[in-house]
Backbone as CSV, one residue per row, in Angstrom:
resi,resn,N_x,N_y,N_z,CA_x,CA_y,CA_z,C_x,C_y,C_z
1,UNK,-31.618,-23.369,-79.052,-31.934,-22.028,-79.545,-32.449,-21.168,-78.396
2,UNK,-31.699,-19.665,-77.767,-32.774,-18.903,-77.258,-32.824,-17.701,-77.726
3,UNK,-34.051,-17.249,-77.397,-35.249,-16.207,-78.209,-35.111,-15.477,-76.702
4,UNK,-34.977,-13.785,-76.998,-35.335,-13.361,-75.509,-36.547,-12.537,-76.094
5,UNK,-37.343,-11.965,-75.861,-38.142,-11.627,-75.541,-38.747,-10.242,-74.608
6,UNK,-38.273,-8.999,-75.034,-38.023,-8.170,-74.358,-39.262,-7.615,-73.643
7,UNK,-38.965,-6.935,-72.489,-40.059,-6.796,-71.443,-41.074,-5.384,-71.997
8,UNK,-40.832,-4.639,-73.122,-41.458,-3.670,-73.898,-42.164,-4.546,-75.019
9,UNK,-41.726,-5.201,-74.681,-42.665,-6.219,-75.918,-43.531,-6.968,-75.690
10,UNK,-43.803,-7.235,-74.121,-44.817,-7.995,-74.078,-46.655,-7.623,-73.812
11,UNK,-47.705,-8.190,-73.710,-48.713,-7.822,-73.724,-49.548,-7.111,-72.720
12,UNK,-50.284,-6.415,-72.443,-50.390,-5.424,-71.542,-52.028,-5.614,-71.320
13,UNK,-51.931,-5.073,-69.739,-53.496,-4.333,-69.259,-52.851,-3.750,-68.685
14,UNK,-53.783,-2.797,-68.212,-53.506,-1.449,-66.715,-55.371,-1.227,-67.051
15,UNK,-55.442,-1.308,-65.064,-56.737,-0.095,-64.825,-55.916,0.372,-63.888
16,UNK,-56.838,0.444,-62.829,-56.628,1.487,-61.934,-56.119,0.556,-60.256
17,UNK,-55.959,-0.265,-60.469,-55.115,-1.262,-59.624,-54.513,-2.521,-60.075
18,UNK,-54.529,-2.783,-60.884,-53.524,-3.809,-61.912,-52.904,-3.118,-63.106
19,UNK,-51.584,-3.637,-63.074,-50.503,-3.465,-64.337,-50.236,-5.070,-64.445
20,UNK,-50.255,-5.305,-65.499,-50.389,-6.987,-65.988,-49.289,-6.576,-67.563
21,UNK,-48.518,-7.654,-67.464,-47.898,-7.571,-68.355,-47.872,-9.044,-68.964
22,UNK,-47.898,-9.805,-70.067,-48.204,-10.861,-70.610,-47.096,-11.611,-71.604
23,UNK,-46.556,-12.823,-70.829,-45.139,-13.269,-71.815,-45.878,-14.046,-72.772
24,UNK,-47.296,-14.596,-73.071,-48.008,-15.363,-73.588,-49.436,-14.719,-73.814
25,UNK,-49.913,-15.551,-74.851,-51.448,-14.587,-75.307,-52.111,-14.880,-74.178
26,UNK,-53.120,-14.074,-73.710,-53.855,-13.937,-72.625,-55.060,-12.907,-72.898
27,UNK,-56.214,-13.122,-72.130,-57.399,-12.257,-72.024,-57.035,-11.609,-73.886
28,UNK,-57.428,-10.328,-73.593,-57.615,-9.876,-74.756,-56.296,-9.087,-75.532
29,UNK,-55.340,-10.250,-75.148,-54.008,-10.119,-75.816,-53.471,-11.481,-76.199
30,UNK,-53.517,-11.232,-77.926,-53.289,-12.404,-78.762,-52.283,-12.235,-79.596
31,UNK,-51.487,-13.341,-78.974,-50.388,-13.313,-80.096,-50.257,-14.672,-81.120
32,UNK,-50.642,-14.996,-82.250,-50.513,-16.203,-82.589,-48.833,-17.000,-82.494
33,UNK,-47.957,-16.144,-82.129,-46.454,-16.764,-82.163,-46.518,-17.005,-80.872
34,UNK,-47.327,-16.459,-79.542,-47.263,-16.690,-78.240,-48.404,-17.590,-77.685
35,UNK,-48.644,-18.266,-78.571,-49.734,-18.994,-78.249,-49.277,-20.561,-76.826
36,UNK,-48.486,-19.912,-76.073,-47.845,-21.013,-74.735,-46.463,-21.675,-75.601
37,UNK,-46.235,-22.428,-74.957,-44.850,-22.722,-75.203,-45.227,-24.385,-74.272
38,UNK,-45.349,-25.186,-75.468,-45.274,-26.939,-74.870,-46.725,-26.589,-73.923
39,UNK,-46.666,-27.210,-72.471,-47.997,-27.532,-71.569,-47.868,-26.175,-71.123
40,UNK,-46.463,-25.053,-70.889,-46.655,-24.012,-70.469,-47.789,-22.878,-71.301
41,UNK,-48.716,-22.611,-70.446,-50.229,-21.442,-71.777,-49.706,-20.111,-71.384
42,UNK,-49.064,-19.571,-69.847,-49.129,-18.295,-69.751,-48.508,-17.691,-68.666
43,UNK,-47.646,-17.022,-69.013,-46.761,-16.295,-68.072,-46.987,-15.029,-68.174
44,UNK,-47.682,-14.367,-66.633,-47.861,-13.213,-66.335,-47.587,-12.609,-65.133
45,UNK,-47.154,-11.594,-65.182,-45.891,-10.359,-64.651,-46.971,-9.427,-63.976
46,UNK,-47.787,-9.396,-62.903,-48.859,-8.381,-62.178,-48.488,-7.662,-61.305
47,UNK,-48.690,-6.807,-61.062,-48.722,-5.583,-59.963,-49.843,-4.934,-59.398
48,UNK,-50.179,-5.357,-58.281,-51.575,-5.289,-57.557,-51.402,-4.314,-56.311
49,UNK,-52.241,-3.061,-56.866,-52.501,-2.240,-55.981,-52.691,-2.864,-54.319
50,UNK,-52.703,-1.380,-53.222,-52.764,-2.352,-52.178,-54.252,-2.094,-51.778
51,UNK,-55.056,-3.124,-50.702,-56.179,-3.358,-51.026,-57.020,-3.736,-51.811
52,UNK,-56.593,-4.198,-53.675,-57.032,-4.861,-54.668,-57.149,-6.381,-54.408
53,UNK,-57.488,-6.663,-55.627,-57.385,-7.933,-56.317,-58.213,-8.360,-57.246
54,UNK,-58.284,-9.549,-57.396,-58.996,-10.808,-58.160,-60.299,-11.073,-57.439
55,UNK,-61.619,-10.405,-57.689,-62.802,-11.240,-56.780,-62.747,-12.850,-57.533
56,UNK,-64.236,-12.695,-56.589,-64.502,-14.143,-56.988,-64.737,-14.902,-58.513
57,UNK,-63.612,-16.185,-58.943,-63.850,-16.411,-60.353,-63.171,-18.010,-60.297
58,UNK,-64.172,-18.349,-61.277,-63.603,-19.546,-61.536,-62.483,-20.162,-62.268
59,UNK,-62.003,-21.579,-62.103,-60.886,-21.849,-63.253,-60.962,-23.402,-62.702
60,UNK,-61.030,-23.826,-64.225,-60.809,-25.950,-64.464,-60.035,-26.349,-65.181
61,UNK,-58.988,-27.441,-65.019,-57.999,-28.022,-65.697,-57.084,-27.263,-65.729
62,UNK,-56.209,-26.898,-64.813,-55.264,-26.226,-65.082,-54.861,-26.157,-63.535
63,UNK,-52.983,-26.282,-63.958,-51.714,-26.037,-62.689,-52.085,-24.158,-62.148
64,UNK,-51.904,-23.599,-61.793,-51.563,-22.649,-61.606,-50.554,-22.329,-60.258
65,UNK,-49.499,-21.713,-60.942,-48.344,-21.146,-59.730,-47.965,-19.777,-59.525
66,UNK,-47.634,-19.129,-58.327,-47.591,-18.037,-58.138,-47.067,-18.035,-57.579
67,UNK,-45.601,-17.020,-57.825,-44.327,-16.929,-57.747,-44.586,-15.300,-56.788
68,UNK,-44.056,-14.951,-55.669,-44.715,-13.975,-54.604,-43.343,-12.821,-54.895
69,UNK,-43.194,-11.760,-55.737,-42.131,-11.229,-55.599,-41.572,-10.150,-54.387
70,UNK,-42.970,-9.472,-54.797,-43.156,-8.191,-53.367,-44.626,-8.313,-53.038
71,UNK,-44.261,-8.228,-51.158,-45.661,-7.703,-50.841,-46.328,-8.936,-50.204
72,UNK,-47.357,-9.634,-50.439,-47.955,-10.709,-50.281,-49.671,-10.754,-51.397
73,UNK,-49.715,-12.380,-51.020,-51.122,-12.066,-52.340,-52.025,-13.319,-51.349
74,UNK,-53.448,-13.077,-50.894,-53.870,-13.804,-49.955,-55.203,-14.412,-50.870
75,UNK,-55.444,-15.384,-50.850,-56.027,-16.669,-51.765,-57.198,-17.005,-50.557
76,UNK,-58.432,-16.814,-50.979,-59.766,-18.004,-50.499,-60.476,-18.936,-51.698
77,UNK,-61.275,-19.681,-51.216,-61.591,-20.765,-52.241,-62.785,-20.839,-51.808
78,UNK,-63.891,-21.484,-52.732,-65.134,-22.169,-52.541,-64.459,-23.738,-51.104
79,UNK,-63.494,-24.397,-51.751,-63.623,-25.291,-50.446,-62.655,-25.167,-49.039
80,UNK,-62.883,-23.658,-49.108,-62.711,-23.572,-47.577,-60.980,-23.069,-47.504
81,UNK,-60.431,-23.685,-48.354,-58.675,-22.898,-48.127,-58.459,-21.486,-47.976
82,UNK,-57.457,-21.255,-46.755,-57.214,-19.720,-47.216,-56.035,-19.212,-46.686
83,UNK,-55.013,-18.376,-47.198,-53.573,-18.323,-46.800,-53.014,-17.520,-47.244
84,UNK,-52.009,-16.947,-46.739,-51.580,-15.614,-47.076,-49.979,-15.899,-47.596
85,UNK,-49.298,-15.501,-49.064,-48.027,-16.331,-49.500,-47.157,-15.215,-49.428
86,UNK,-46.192,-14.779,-48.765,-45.272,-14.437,-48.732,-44.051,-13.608,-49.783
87,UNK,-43.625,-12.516,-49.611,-42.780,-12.176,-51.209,-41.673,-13.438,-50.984
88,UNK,-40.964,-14.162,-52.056,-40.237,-15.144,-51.964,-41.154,-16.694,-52.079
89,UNK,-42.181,-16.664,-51.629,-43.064,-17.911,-51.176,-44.126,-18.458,-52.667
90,UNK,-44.274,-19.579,-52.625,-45.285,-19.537,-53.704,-46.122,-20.266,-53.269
91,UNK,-47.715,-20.248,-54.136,-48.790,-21.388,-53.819,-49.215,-22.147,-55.157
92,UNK,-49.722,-22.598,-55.080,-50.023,-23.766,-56.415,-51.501,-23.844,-56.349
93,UNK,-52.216,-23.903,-57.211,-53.510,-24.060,-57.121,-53.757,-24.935,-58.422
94,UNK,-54.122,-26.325,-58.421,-54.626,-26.768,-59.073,-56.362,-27.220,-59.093
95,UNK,-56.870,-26.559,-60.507,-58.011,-26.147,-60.576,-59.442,-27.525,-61.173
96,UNK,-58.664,-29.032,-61.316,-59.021,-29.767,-61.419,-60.550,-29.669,-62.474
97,UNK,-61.256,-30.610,-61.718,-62.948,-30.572,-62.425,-63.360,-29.189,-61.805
98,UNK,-63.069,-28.150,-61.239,-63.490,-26.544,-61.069,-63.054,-26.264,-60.054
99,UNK,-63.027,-24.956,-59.434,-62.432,-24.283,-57.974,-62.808,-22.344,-58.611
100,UNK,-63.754,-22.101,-57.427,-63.915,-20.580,-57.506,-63.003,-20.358,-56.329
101,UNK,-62.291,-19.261,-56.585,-60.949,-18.120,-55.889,-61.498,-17.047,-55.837
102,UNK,-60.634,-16.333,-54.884,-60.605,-15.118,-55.136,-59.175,-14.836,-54.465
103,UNK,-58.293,-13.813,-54.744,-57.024,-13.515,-54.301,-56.748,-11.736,-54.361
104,UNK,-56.775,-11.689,-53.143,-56.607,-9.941,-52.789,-54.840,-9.675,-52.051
105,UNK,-54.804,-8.398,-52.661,-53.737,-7.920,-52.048,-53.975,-6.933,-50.545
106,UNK,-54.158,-7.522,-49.576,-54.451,-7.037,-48.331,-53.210,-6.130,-47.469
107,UNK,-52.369,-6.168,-48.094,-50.819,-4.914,-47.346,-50.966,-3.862,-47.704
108,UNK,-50.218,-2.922,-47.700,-50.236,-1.452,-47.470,-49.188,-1.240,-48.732
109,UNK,-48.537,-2.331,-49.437,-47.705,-1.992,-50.516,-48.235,-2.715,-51.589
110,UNK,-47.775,-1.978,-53.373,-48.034,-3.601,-54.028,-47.751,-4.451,-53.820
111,UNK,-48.258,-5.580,-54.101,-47.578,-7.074,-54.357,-48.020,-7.427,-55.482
112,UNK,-46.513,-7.932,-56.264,-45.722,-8.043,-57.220,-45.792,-9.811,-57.230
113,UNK,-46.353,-10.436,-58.616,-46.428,-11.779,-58.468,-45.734,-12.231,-60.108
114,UNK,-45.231,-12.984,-60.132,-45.265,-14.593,-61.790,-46.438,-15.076,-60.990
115,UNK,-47.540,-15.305,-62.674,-48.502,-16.107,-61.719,-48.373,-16.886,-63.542
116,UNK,-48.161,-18.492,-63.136,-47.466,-19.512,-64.207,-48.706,-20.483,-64.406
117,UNK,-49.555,-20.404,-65.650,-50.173,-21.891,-66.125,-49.692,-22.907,-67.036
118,UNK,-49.808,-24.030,-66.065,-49.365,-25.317,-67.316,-50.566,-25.931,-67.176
119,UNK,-50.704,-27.084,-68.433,-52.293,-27.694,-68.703,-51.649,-28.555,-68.136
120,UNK,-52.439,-29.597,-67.221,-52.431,-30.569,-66.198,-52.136,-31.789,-67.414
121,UNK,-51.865,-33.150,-66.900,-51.568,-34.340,-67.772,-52.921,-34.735,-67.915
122,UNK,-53.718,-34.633,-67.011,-55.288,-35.182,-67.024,-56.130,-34.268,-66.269
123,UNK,-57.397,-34.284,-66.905,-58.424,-33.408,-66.947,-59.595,-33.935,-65.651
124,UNK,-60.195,-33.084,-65.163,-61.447,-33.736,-64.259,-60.334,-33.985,-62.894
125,UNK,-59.508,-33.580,-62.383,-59.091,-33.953,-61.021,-59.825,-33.274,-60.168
126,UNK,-59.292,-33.717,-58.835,-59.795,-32.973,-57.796,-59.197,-31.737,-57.116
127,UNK,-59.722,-30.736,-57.418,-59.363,-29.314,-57.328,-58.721,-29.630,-55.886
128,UNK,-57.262,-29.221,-55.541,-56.984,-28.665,-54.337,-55.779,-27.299,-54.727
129,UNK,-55.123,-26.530,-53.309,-54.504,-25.269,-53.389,-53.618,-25.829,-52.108
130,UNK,-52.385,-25.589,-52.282,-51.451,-25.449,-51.243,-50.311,-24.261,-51.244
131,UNK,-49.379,-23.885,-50.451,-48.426,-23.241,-50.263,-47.299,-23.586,-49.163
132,UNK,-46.330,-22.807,-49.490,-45.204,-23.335,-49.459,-44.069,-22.322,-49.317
133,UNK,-43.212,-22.082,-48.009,-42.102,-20.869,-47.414,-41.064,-21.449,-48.404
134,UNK,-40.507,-20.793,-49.004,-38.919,-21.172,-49.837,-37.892,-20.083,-49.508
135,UNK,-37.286,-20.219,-48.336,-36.362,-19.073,-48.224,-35.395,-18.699,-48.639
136,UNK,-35.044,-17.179,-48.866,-34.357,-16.952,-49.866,-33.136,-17.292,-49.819
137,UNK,-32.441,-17.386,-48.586,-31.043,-18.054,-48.220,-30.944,-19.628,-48.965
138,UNK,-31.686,-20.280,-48.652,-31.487,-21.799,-49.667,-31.808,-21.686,-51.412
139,UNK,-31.938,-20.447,-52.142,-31.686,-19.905,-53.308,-30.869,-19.286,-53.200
140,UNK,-29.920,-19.203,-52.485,-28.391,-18.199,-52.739,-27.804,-19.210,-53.476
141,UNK,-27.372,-18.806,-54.768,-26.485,-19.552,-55.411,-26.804,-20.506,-55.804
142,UNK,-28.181,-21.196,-55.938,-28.629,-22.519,-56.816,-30.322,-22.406,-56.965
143,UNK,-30.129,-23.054,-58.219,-31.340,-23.676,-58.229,-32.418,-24.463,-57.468
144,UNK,-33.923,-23.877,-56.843,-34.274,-24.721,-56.104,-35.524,-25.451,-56.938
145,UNK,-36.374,-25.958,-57.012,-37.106,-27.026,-57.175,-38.433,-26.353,-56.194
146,UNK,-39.498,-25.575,-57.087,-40.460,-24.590,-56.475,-41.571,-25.778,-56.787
147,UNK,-42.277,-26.115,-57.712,-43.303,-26.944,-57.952,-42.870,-27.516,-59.249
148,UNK,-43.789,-29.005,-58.978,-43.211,-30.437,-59.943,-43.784,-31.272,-60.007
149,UNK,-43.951,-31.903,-61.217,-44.771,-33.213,-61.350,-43.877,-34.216,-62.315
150,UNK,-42.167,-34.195,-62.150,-41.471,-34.554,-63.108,-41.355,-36.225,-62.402
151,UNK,-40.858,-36.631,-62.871,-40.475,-38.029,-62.639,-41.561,-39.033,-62.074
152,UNK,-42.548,-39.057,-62.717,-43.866,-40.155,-62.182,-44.949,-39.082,-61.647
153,UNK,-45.018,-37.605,-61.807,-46.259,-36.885,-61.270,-46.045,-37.001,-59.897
154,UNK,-47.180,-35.973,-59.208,-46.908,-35.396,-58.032,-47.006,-36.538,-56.609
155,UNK,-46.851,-37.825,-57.069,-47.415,-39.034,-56.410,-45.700,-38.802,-55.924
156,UNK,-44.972,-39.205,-56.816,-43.506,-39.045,-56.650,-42.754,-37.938,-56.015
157,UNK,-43.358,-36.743,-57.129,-42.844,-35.365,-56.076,-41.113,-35.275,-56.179
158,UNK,-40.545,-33.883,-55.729,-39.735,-33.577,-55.660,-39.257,-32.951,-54.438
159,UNK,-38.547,-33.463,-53.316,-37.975,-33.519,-52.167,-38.166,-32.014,-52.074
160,UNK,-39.289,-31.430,-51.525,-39.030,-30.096,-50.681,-40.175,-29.538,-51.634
161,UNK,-40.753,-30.019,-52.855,-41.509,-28.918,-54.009,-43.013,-29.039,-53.591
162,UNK,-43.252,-28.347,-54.414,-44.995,-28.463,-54.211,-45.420,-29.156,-55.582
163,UNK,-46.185,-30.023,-55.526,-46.551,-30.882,-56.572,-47.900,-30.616,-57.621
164,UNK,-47.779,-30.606,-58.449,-48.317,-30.366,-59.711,-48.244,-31.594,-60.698
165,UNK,-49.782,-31.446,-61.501,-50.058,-32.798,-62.444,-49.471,-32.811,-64.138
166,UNK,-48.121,-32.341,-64.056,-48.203,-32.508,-65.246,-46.195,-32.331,-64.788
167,UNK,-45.908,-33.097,-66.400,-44.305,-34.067,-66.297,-43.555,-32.358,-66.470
168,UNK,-43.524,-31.185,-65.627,-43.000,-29.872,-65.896,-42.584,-29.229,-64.251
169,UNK,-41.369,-28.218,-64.362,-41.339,-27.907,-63.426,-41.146,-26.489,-63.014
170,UNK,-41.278,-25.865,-62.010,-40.916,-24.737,-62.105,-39.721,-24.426,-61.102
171,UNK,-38.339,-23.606,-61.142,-37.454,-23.211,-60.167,-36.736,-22.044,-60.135
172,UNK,-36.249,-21.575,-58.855,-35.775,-20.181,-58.724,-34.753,-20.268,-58.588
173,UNK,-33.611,-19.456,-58.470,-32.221,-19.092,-57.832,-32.374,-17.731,-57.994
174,UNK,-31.292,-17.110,-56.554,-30.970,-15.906,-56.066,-29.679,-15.491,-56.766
175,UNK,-29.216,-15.350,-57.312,-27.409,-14.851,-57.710,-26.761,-13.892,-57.116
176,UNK,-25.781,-14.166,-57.107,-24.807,-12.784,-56.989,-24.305,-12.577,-58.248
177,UNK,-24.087,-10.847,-58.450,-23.256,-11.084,-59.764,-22.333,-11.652,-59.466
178,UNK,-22.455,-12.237,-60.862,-20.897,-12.874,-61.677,-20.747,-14.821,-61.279
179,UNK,-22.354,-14.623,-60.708,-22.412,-16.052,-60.294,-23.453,-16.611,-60.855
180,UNK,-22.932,-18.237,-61.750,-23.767,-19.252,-62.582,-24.074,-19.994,-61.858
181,UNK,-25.344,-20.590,-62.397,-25.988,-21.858,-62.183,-26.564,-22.691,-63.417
182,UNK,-26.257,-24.207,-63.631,-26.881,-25.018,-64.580,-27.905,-25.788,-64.442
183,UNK,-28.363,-25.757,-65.365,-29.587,-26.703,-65.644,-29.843,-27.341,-66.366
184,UNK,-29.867,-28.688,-66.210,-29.947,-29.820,-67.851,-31.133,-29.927,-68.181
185,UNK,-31.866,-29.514,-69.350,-32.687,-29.269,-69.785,-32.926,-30.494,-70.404
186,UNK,-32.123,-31.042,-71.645,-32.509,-32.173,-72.535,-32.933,-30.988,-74.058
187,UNK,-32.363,-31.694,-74.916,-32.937,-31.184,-76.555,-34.282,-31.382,-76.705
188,UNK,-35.299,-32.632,-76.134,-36.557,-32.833,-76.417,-37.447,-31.872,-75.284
189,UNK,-36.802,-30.795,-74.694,-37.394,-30.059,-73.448,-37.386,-28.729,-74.103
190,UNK,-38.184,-28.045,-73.158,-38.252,-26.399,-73.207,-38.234,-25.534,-72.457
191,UNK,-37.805,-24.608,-72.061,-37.675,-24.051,-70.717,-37.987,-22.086,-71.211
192,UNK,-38.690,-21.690,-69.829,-39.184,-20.130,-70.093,-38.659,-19.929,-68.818
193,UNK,-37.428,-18.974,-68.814,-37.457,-18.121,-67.956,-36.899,-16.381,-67.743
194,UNK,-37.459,-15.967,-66.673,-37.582,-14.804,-66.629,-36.781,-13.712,-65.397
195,UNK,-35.862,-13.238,-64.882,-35.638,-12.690,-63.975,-36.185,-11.850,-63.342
196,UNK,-36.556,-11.701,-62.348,-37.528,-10.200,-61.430,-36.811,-9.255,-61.433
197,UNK,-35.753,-9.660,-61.093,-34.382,-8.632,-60.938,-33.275,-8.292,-61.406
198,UNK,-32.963,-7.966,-62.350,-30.964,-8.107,-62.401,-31.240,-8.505,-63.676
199,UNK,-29.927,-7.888,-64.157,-29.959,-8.598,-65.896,-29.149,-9.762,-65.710
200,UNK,-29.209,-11.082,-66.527,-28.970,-12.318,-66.653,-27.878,-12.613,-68.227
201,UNK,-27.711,-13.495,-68.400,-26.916,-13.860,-69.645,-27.416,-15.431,-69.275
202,UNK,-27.930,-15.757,-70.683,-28.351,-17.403,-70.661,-28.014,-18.133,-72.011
203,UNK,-27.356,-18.793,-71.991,-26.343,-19.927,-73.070,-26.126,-18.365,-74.042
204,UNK,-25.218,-17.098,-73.283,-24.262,-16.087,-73.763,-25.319,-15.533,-74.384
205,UNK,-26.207,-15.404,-74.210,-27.488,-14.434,-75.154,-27.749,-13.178,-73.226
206,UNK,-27.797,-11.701,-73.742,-28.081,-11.343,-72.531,-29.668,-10.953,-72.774
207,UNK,-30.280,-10.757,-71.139,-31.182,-10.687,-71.145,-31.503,-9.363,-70.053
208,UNK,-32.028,-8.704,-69.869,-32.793,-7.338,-68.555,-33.633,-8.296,-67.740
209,UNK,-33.935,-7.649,-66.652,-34.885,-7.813,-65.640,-35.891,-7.400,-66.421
210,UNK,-37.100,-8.804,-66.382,-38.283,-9.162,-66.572,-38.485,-8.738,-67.549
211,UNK,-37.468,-9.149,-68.483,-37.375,-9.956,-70.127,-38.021,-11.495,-69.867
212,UNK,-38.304,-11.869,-71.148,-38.335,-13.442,-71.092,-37.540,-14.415,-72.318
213,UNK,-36.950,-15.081,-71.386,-35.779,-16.535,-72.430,-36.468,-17.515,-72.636
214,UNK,-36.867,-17.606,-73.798,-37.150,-19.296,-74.743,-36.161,-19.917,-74.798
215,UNK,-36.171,-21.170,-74.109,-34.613,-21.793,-74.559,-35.825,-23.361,-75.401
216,UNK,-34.895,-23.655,-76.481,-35.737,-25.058,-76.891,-34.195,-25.577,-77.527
217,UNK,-33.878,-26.830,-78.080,-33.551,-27.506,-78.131,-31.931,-27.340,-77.830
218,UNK,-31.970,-27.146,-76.087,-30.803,-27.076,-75.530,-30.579,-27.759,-74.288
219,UNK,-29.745,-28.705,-74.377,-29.161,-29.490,-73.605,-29.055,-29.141,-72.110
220,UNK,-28.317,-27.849,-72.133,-27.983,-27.502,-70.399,-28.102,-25.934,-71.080
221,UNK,-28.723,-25.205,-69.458,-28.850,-24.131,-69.389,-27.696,-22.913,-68.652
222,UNK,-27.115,-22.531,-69.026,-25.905,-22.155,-68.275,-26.381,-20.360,-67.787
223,UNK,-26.862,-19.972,-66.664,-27.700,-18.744,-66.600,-26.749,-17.987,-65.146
224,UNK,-26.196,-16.998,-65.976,-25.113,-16.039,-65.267,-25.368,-14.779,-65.260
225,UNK,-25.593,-14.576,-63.966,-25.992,-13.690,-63.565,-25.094,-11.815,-63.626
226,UNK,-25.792,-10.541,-64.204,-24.816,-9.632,-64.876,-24.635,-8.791,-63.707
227,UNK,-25.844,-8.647,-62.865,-26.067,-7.931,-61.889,-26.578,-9.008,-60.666
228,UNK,-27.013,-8.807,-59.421,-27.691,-9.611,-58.620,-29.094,-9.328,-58.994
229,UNK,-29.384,-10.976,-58.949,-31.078,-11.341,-59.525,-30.936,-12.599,-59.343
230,UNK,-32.415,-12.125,-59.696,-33.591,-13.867,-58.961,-34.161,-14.188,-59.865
231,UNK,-33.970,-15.172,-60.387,-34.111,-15.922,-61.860,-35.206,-16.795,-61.637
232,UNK,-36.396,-17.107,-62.377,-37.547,-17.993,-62.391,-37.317,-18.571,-63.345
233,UNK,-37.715,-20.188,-63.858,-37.596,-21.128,-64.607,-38.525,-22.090,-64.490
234,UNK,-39.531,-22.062,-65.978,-40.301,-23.381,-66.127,-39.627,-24.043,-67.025
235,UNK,-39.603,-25.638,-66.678,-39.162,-26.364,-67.709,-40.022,-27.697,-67.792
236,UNK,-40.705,-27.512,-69.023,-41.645,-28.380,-69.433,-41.579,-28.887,-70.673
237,UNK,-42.073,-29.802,-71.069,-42.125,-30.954,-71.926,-43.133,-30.183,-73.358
């Protein structure tokens, strides 16, 4: 089955340096039908003034990924990490038994992020944050493998991904129009994804740029691109 989810439909803030848009209930936007989707809790669509951000705040038990569209988004921590991610690039922050952040937009333009939570397989870990260059040339035309904890957790890992504690994954591709890519999902799986760019068509349902696709009890994902776009995909359990 997929459900799209149109990008006027989803949940909202704006001040005066964030536009936040919400594919899932969040802060003080509740949807009881959007209450996450499987381990995925929340997919959100931000636009961060330049010189803004996120001060300092905490977060425990939980994946968090951030998908860099435009611009850059620069991350410090209580233990000492700090790094600046790239449009195209993502970082992972898993928030274990606790981790205070803060993440500012330090460029002269917005930067434009997916910033993706899944609930970890187990609770009380040890908070760490990494990142990770994914260039856009090795997403021309396929699916890549952004962060993962599929096949035995992040002990195992996925050749090139950034690892995350829970059996879910997240991946991108670049398209050209008129060009597909598949993905075997499995009937007992679920998958959310969203394009930054370009309108999409996914198992023949179409979709706009930064709409969002529920796909659930579908085998393979067949996602063809209408225009050129850059397609994001969690697929979790």
């Amino acid at each position: 089955m997929i459900e799209i989810r149109p990008f006027a439909q989803l949940g909202r803030f704006e001040n005066d340096w964030l536009a936040a848009r919400h594919h899932f209930s969040f802060g003080h936007y509740h949807d009881p039908a959007r209450d996450g989707l499987g381990t995925l809790l929340v997919w959100n669509d931000d636009t961060i003034a330049p010189g803004r951000g996120f001060d300092l705040h905490g977060h425990r038990d939980m994946e968090i990924i951030t998908f860099v569209r435009q611009g850059a988004i620069t991350h410090r921590d209580h233990l000492g990490n700090e790094g600046r991610t790239e449009a195209g690039d993502v970082q992972v922050m898993s928030a274990g038994k606790g981790i205070l952040h803060a993440e500012y937009n330090l460029e002269s333009e917005p930067t434009r992020i997916f910033q993706i939570w899944i609930r970890p397989a187990t609770k009380g870990l040890k908070p760490r944050w990494e990142q990770r260059r994914f260039p856009a040339a090795d997403r021309s035309g396929r699916l890549v493998v952004l962060a993962s904890g599929r096949d035995g957790g992040p002990s195992a890992g996925e050749e090139g991904a950034l690892a995350i504690h829970q059996d879910a994954a997240v991946l991108g591709a670049s398209l050209r129009k008129g060009e597909s890519v598949a993905h075997r999902l499995g009937v007992s799986r679920r998958a959310y994804l969203v394009a930054d760019r370009g309108a999409i068509e996914v198992n023949g349902h179409a979709a706009a740029a930064r709409d969002g696709v529920v796909a659930t009890a579908e085998e393979t994902l067949t996602i063809t691109a209408l225009e050129d776009a850059d397609v994001v995909v969690a697929d979790v359990a």
